[in-house]
TORVEXZA-657298 format. One record per residue (C-alpha): x, y, z; residue in one letter. Coordinates in steps of 0.05 Angstrom, whole numbers, padded with zeros to 5 digits, always signed. Layout:
BEGIN
XYZA ...
! end
This chain:
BEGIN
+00345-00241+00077X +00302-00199+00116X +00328-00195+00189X +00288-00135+00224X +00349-00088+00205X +00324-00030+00168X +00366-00008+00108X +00381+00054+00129X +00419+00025+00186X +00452-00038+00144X +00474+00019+00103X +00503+00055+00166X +00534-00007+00183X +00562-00023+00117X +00597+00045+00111X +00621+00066+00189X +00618-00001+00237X +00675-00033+00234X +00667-00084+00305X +00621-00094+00363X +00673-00063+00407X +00665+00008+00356X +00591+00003+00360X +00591-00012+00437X +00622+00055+00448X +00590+00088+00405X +00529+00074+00435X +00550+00088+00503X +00567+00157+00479X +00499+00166+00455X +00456+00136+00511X +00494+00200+00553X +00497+00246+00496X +00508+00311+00543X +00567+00272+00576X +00646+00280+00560X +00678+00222+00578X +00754+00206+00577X +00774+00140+00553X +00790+00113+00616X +00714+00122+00637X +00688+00091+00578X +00737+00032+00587X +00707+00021+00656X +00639+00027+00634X +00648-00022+00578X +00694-00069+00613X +00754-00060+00562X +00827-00028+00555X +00825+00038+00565X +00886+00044+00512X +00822-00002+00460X +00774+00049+00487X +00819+00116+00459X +00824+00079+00399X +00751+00063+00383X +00739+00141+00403X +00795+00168+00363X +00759+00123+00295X +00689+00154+00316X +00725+00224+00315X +00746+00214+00253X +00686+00190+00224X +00647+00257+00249X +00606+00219+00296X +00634+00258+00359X +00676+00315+00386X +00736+00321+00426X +00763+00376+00470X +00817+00365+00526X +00824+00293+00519X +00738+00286+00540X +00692+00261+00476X +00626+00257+00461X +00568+00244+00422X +00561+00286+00364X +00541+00268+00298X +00539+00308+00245X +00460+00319+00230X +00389+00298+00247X +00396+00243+00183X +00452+00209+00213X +00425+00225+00284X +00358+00181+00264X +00401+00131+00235X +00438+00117+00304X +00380+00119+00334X +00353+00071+00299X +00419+00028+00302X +00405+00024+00379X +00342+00004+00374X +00358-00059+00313X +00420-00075+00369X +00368-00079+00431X +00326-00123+00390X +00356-00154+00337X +00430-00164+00375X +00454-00223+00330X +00421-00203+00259X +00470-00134+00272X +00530-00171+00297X +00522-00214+00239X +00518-00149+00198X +00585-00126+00224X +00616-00183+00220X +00593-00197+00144X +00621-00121+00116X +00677-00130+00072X +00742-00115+00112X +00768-00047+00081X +00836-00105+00061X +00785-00159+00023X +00759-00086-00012X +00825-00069-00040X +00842-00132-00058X +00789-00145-00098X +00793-00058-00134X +00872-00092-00149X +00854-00157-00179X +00786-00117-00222X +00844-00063-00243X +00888-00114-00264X +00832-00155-00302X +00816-00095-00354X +00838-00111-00418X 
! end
């Protein structure tokens, strides 16, 4: 259906947001881009565990989508394409809030994936 959510950023979704709580810091990262902030400030700033908080930012480091450098992080992804597309996931979260938790909520768990790679493996003749 069409919710508002441009494909670019479905696709975004799809392949790097695993939970509101991911996306939440992600975008906090972004909307102070120059900032380095330890995991204890983002916990404060998002009202969460700050040992939830080094995990979300730890998942975002791996995924490229920021830097780390004496226990600080911050925004950093890796180009203008995926730059745009973040961007762009901001704005669809300002305005379309439930159509992109819906979004996250509906991708395949990485499990349900692997699962269902097993059972088509095991299917082939």
């Amino acid at each position: 259906g069409e919710t508002g959510v441009p494909a670019p950023v479905q696709r975004f979704i799809a392949s790097h947001i695993v939970s509101v709580a991911q996306l939440e810091v992600l975008l906090l990262l972004r909307a102070a881009a120059d900032k380095r902030w330890t995991a204890e400030e983002v916990a404060r700033a998002l009202v969460t565990q700050p040992e939830a908080a080094a995990g979300w930012l730890d998942d975002l480091l791996g995924r490229g989508l920021a830097t780390e450098s004496g226990g600080r992080f911050r925004y950093a992804p890796p180009g203008a394409e995926v730059e745009r597309t973040v961007d762009a996931l901001a704005e669809s979260y300002a305005k379309y809030r439930v159509a992109v938790i819906g979004l996250i909520f509906g991708r395949p768990s990485e499990g349900v994936t692997r699962l269902a790679d097993a059972f088509r493996i095991r299917r082939k003749p």
